[in-house]
N, C-alpha and C positions, 0 to 999 in steps of 0.2 A: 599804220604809221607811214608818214612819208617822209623818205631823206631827201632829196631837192625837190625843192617849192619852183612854181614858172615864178616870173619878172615880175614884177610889181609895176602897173600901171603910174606914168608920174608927169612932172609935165618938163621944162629945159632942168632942171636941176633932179637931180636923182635923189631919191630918200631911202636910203641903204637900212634896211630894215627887215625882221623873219615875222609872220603875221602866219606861220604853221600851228596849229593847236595841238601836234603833238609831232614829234622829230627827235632824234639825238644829233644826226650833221646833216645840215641843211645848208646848199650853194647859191647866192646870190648871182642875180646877173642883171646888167645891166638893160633901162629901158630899149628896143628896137633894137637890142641885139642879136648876134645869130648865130645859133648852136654849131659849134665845130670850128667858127672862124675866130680866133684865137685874141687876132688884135683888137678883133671890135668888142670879143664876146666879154673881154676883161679889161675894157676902157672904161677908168671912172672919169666923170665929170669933173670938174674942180669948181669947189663950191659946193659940192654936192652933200647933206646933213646924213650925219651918223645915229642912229638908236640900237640902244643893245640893252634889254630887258634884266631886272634886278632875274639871278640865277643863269645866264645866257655869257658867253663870252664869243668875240668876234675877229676871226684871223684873219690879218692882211697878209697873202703871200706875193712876193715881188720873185720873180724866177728874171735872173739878170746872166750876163756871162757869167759873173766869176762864181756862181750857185746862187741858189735860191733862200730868203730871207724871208722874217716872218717879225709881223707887229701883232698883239695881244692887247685887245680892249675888252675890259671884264666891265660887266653893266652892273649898277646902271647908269646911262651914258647915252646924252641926246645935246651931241655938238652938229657943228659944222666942220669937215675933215680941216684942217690946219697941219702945217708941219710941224707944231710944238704939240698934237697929239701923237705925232705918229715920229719916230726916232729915226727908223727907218728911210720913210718916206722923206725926211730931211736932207737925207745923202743923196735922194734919187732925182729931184722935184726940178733940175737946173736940167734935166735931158729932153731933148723934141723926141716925141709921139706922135705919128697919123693922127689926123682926123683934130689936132690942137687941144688932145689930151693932155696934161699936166703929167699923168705917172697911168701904169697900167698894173692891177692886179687881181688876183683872184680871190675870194672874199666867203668864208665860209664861220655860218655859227653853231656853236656847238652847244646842245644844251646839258649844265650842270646839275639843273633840279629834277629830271627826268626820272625815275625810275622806270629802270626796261626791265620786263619777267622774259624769259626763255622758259619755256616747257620743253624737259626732253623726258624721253622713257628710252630706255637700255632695255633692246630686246634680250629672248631668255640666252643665258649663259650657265655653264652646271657648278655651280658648288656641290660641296663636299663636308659630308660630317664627320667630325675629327673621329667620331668613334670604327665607322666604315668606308675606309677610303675607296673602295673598290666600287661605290654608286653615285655615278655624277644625279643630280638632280637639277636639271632649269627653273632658274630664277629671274625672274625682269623687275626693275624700279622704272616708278613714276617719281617726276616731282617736279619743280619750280625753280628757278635762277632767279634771284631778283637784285639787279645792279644799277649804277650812274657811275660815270665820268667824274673824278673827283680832281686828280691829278692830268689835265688837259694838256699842258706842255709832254708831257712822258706819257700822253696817249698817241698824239700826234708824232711823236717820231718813231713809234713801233706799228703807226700806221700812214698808209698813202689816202690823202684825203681828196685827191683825184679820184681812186679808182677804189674808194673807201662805197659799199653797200651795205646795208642793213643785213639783210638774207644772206652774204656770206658772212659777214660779223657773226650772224647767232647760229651756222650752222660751225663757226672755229668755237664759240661757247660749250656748245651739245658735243661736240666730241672730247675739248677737256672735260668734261662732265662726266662722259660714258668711262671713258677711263680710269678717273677717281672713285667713281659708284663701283664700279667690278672689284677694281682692288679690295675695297672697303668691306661690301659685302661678300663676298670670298672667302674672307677672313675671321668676318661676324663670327662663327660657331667657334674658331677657337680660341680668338679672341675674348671672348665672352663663357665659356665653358657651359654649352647648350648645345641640345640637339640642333640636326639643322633646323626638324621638322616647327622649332618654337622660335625663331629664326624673325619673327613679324613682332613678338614682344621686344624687339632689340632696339625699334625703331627709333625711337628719340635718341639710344646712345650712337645709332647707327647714321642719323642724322647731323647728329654734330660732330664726328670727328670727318665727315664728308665736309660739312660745311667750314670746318678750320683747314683742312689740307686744300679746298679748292679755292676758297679763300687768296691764301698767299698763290698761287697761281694764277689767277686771271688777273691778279695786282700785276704780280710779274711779267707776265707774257701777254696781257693786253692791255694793262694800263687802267684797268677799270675797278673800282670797291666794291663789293658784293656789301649788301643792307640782310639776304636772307636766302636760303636755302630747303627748302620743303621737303621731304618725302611722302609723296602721297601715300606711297604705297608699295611693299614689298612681294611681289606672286610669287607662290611655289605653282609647278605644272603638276598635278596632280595624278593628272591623267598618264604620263611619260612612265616608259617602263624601269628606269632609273627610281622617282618614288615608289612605284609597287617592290619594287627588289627591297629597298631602305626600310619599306614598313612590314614588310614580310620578315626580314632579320629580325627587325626589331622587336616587332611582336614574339617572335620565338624566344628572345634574349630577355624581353618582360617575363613572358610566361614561368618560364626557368626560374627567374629570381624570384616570382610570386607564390611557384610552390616551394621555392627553398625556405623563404620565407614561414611561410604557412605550416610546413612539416615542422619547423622549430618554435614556430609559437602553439600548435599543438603541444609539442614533448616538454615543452615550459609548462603549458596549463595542466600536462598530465602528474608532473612533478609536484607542483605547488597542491593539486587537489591531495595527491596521496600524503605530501608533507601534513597537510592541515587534517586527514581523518587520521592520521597517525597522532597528531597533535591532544585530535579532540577522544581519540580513545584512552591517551595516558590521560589527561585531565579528570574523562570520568573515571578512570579507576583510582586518580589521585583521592577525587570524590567521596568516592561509593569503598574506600579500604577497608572499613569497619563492617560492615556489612560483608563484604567479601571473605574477612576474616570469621567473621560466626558462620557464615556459609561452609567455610572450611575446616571450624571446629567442628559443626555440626553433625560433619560428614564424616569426621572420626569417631563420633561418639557414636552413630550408626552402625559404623564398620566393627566397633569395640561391641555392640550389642548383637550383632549377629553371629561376630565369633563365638560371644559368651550362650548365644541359641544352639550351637553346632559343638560347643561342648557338650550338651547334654543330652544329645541323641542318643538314641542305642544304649542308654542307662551307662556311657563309658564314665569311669571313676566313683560309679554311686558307693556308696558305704549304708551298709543291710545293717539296722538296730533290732528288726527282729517284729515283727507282727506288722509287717507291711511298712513301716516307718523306716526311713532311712536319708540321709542327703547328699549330697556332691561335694566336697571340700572342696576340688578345682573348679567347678563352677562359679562356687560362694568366693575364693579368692578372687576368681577373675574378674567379677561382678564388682567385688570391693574398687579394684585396680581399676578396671570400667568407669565405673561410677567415680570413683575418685579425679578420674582423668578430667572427664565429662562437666564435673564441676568445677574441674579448675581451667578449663578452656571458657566456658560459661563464665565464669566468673573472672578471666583476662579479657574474653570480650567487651564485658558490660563494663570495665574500670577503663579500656582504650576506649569506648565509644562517650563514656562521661567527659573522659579530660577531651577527645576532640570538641564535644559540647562545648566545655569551659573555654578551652581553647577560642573556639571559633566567637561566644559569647565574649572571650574579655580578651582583644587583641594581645600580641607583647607590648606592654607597657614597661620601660624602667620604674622600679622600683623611685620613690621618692626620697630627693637629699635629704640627709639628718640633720635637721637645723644647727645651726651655729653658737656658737657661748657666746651668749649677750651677757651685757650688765647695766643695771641703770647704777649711774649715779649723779651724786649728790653739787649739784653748780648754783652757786650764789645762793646756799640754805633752799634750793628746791633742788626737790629729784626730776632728772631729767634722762629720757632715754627710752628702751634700750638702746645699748652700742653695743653692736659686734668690735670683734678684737681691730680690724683693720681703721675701723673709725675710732679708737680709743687712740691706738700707736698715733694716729693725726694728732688726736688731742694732746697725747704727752708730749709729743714732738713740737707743736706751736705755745707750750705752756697750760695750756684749760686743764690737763691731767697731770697728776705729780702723786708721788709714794701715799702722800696724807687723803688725798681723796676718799672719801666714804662708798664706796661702791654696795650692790647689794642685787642677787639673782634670785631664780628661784629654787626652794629647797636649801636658803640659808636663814639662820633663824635670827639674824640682826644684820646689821647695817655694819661692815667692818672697814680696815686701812687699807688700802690697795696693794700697800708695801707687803702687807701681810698674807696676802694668796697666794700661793705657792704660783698658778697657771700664771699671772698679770706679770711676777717679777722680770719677765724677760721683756715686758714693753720698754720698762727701764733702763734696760739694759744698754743699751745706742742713745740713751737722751743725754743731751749738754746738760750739763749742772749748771745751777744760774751762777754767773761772777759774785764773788765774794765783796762788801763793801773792801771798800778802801780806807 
């Protein structure tokens, strides 16, 4: 990019004109002029044509005693310089100049449609992760500036367009920049509630609050509008003994939590297992009780028969009839008593294990409602119905039923007066009586 373009070849009239294909301030000078001599170098001609390109504006500065004064032609704009373009130059135009110049100025344009990129990178600096302050770790950004001149008047007074260069312009850019970036990312981890080490997933939020804070400062402090902001790219040093210390803790402090972890989701699964075989053993025995229980009659009748074996050892309690014939009365009791037991455990079994049968065959069922007192009767010489009680009360209540009604159920052996049933008399009993003629 170039900021001042040479003269423009022309011939007696001068064609004040930028014909640079890319610039933001670019200084006009007059044909056969010469660098450093002041009077000739900023003589314009009179008569001489103006162009100034749609996006382009073109400052006339007039440096007089009493200060320096400035005219503003925004393009697009291809006259002839005249004192009714120029406001300025109206007040000045009546003064002798060397050389039979009209007026002397210095002539600089500015372009408006430009967009200029700066690339800066912010070598490594140490952040810090909120959780271990004690390990700086170097970090650098890359990224992009990309700006234009929007506000030219309030560019030009926070700048000398004299001593105005491109190269110092983008190296005051890069360092508000480097500025804004450290703060920013600095900050990233706590800001954000992240390791440092994940610090590069931040990047779009990390980019836009960069590009709103730098934003209003180079508006302010140089006069320019920023269109956009990049981060290429966020480096952690990897290699730096500050990340090794970071990821050595850290991994220790993983570690810790992974077996604390882990020892607690064991003693949960060891829980839950023993919960569920304890579960599944009452189940089966909820199961298996009938069975259980003959198993445990079983086992008395067992125990009832081998006592009644061990009664009768050693002939104790025999009773002698006499020619070898004789029997055990305590044995014969216990046997009865045995045997007695034996078949009534036997036979408590067999009656729990039917009804669980039945049981398990015919779920609990409620019993079924005991139907209701219907009646048919007798409407316009037919019989009509049944009505349960709740629909007859309607019927007496709108007129369809009355005392004379013929009603008749089942298990009555005629057709009688409704008046006459003893259960109906109380439907009656709340009905209006029809008005009496008059």
């Amino acid at each position: 990019m170039s900021l001042f373009g040479k003269s423009k070849a022309g011939g007696f009239m001068d064609e004040i004109r930028c014909d640079e294909p890319s610039y933001l301030i670019w200084k006009w000078h007059p044909t056969g002029s010469e660098r450093g001599n002041n009077n000739r170098e900023n003589a314009i001609r009179w008569g001489s044509s103006l162009r100034v390109k749609d996006g382009e504006v073109a400052v006339f500065v007039y440096r007089q005693k009493d200060g320096t004064m400035q005219d503003f032609i925004v393009g697009p704009f291809d006259q002839t310089i005249k004192t009714a373009n120029f406001p300025v130059l109206a007040s000045i135009v009546g003064l002798a100049y060397d050389g039979g110049t009209p007026f002397q100025a210095e002539i600089y344009f500015i372009n408006l449609a430009q967009i200029i990129q700066v690339k800066f990178a912010v070598p490594f600096f140490d952040v810090y992760d909120p959780r271990f302050l004690d390990f700086g770790v170097p970090v650098s950004v890359r990224g992009t500036i990309s700006f234009k001149i929007s506000d030219y008047k309030g560019f030009i007074k926070l700048h000398r367009l004299t001593d105005f260069t491109l190269e110092n312009f983008q190296k005051q850019i890069r360092d508000a920049a480097a500025r804004y970036v450290k703060d920013v990312v600095a900050n990233a981890p706590a800001a954000n509630n992240i390791p440092l080490v994940q610090i590069e997933t931040k990047t779009a939020q990390i980019n836009d609050t960069i590009e709103y804070d730098l934003s209003e400062r180079l508006k302010e402090d140089f006069g320019v509008t920023v269109s956009g902001i990049d981060i290429g790219a966020i480096e952690i040093d990897k290699s730096s003994d500050g990340y090794r210390q970071l990821m050595a803790v850290t991994k220790d402090v993983a570690a810790a939590r992974v077996e604390a972890e882990t020892k607690d989701y064991v003693e949960r699964l060891r829980i839950q297992r023993e919960e569920g075989q304890y579960a599944m053993h009452k189940q089966t025995q909820s199961a298996n009780i009938g069975a259980f229980q003959v198993e445990k009659q079983a086992e008395v009748g067992i125990a009832g028969a081998k006592a009644l074996g061990q009664m009768g050892a050693n002939n104790a309690g025999n009773v002698d009839l006499g020619g070898g014939a004789g029997f055990n009365p305590a044995a014969m009791m216990a046997g009865m008593a045995v045997g007695g037991a034996v078949g009534q455990n036997i036979a408590g079994s067999m009656h729990n294990m039917m009804s669980g049968v039945n049981q398990a065959a015919q779920p609990n069922v409620p019993p079924p409602v005991p139907p209701g007192i219907s009646y048919n009767v007798v409407i316009n010489g037919q019989a009509a119905g049944p009505f349960d009680l709740n629909t007859i009360r309607q019927m007496a209540a709108s007129g369809q039923f009355t005392a004379d009604s013929l009603v008749w159920k089942a298990g009555m052996a005629e057709w009688t007066r409704a008046g006459a049933i003893e259960e109906l008399k109380a439907v009656f009993a709340n009905v209006m009586p029809p008005v009496p003629p008059m």
